[in-house]
Backbone as CSV, one residue per row, in Angstrom:
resi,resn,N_x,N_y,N_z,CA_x,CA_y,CA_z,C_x,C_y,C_z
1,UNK,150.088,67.674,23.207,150.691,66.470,23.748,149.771,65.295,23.415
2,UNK,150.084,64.281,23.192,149.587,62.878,22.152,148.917,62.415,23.437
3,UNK,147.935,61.860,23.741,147.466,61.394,24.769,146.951,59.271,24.455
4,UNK,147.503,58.438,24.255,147.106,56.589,24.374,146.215,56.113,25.556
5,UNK,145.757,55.367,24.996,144.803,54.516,26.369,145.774,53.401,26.226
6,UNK,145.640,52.441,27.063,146.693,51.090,26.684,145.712,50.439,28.133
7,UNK,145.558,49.364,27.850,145.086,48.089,28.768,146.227,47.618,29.754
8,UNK,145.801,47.727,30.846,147.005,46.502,31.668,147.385,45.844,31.117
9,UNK,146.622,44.823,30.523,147.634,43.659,29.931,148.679,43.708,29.085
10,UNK,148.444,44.872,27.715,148.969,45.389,27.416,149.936,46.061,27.441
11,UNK,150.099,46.791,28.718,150.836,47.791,29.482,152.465,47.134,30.021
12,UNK,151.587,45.799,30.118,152.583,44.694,30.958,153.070,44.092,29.866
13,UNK,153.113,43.702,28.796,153.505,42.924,27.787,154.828,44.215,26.833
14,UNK,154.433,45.676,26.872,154.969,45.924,26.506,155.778,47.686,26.852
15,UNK,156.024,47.328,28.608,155.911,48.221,29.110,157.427,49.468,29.100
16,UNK,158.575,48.549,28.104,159.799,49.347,27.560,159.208,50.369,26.837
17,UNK,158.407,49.690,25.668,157.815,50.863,24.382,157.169,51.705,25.081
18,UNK,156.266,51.413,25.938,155.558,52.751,26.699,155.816,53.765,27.254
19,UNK,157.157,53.186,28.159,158.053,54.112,28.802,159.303,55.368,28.051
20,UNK,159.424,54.292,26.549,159.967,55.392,25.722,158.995,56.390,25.335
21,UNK,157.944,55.912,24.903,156.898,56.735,24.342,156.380,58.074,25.377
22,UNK,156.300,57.290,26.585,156.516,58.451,27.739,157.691,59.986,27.578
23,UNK,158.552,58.739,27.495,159.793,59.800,27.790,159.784,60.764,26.466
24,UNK,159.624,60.721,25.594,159.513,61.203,24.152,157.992,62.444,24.379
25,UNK,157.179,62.290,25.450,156.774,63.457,25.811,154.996,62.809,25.845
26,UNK,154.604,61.810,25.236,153.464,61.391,24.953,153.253,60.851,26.650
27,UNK,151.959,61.079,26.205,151.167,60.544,28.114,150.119,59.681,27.744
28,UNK,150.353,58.953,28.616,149.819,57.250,28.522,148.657,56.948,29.869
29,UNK,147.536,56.856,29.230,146.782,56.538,30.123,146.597,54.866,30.044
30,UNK,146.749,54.074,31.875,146.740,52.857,31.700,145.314,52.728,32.077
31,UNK,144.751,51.125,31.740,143.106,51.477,31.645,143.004,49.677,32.183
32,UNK,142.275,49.614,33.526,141.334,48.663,33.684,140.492,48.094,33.676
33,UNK,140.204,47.249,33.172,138.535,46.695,33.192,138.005,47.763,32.024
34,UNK,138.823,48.540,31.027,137.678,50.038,30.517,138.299,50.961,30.942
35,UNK,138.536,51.136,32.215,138.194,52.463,32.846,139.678,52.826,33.271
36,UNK,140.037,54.204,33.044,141.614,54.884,33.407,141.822,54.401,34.531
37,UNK,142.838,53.805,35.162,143.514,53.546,36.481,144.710,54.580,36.603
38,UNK,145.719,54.566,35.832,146.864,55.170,36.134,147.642,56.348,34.622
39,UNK,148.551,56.969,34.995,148.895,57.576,33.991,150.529,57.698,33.764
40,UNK,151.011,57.355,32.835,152.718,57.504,32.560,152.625,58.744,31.544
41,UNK,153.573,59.539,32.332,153.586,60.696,31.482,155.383,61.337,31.296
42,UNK,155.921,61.904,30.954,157.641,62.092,31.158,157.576,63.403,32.376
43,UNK,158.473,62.920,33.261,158.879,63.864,34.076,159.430,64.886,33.574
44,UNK,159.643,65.968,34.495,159.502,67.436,34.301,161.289,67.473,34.036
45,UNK,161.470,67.975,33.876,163.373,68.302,33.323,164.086,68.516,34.928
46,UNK,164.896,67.522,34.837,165.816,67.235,36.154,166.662,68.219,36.308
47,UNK,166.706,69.540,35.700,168.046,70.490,35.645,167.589,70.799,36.578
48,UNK,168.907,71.100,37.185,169.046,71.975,38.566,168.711,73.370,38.601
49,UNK,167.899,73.840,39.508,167.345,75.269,39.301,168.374,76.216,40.142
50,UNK,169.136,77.191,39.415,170.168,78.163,40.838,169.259,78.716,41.321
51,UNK,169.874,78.561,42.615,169.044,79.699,43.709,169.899,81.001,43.955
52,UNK,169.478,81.804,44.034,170.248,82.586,44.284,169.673,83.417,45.257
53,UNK,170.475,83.534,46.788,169.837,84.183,47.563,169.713,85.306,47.716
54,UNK,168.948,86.549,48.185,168.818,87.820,47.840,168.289,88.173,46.913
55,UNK,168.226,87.930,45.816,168.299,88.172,44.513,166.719,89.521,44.362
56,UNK,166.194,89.800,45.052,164.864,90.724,45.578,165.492,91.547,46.526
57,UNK,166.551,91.369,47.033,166.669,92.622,47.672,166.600,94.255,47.400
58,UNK,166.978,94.521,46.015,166.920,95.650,45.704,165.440,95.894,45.551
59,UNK,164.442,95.054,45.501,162.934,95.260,45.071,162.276,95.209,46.247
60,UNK,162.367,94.829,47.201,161.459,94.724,48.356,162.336,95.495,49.655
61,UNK,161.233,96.021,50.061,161.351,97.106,51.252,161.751,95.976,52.525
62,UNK,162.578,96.418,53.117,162.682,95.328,55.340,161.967,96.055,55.601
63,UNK,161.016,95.024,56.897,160.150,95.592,57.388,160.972,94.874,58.948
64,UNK,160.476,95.267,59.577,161.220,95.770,60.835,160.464,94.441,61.820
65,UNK,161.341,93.929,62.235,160.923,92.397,62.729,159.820,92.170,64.569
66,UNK,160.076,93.492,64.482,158.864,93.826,65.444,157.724,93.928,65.434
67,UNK,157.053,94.037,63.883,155.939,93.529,63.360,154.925,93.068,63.813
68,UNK,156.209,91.443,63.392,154.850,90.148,63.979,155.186,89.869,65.322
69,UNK,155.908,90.309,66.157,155.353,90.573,67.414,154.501,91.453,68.044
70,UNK,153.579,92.169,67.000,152.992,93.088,68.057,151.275,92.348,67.884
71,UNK,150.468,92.739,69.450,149.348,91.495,69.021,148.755,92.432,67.816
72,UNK,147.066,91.577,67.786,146.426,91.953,66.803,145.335,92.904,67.212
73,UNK,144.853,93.646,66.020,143.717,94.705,66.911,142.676,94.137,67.329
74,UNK,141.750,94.319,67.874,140.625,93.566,68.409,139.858,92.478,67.769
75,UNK,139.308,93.792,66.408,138.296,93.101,65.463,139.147,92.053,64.434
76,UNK,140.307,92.438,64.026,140.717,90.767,63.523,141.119,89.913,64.925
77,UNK,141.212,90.006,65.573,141.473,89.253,66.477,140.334,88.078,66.910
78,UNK,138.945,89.048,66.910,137.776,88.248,66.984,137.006,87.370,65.704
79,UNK,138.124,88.049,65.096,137.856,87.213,62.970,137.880,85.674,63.434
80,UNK,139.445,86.457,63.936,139.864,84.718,63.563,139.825,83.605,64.927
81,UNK,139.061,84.271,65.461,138.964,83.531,67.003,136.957,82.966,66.152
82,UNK,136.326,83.594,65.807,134.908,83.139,65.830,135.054,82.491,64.300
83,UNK,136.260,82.686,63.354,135.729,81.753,61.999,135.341,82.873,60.598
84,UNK,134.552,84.397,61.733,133.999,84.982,60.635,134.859,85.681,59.466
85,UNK,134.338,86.308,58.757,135.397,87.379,57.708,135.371,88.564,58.144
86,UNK,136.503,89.649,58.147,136.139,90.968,57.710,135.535,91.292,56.637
């Protein structure tokens, strides 16, 4: 990926071309005083992603929702009450 420096002033004088140049995949670093301030780069592809729900069911086991209601055993219990690790 093509990477430009471009000056504010610059940036501002000719900030259509940049934005094509963006969109065309190139990333544009804007630069103040010298130094990088900001970056135009092309966003990620707007297609809609399907969801599809379930779609893991045949791969993952139910686990039985009584679980995470039951407390914890002592020693993690005191893990995560004092900070330390197992």
């Amino acid at each position: 990926m093509k990477r430009s420096v471009v000056n504010v002033h610059e940036a501002k004088t000719h900030l259509s071309k940049l934005l094509e140049r963006a969109h065309r995949g190139e990333v544009i670093v804007l630069a103040k005083a010298g130094k990088p301030y900001a970056r135009l780069m092309p966003l990620a592809s707007e297609e809609p992603v399907e969801r599809v729900l379930g779609r893991l069911d045949d791969q993952v086991s139910s686990i039985d929702d009584g679980v995470y209601f039951e407390p914890l055993p002592d020693d993690e219990l005191e893990a995560w009450e004092d900070g330390s690790t197992a």
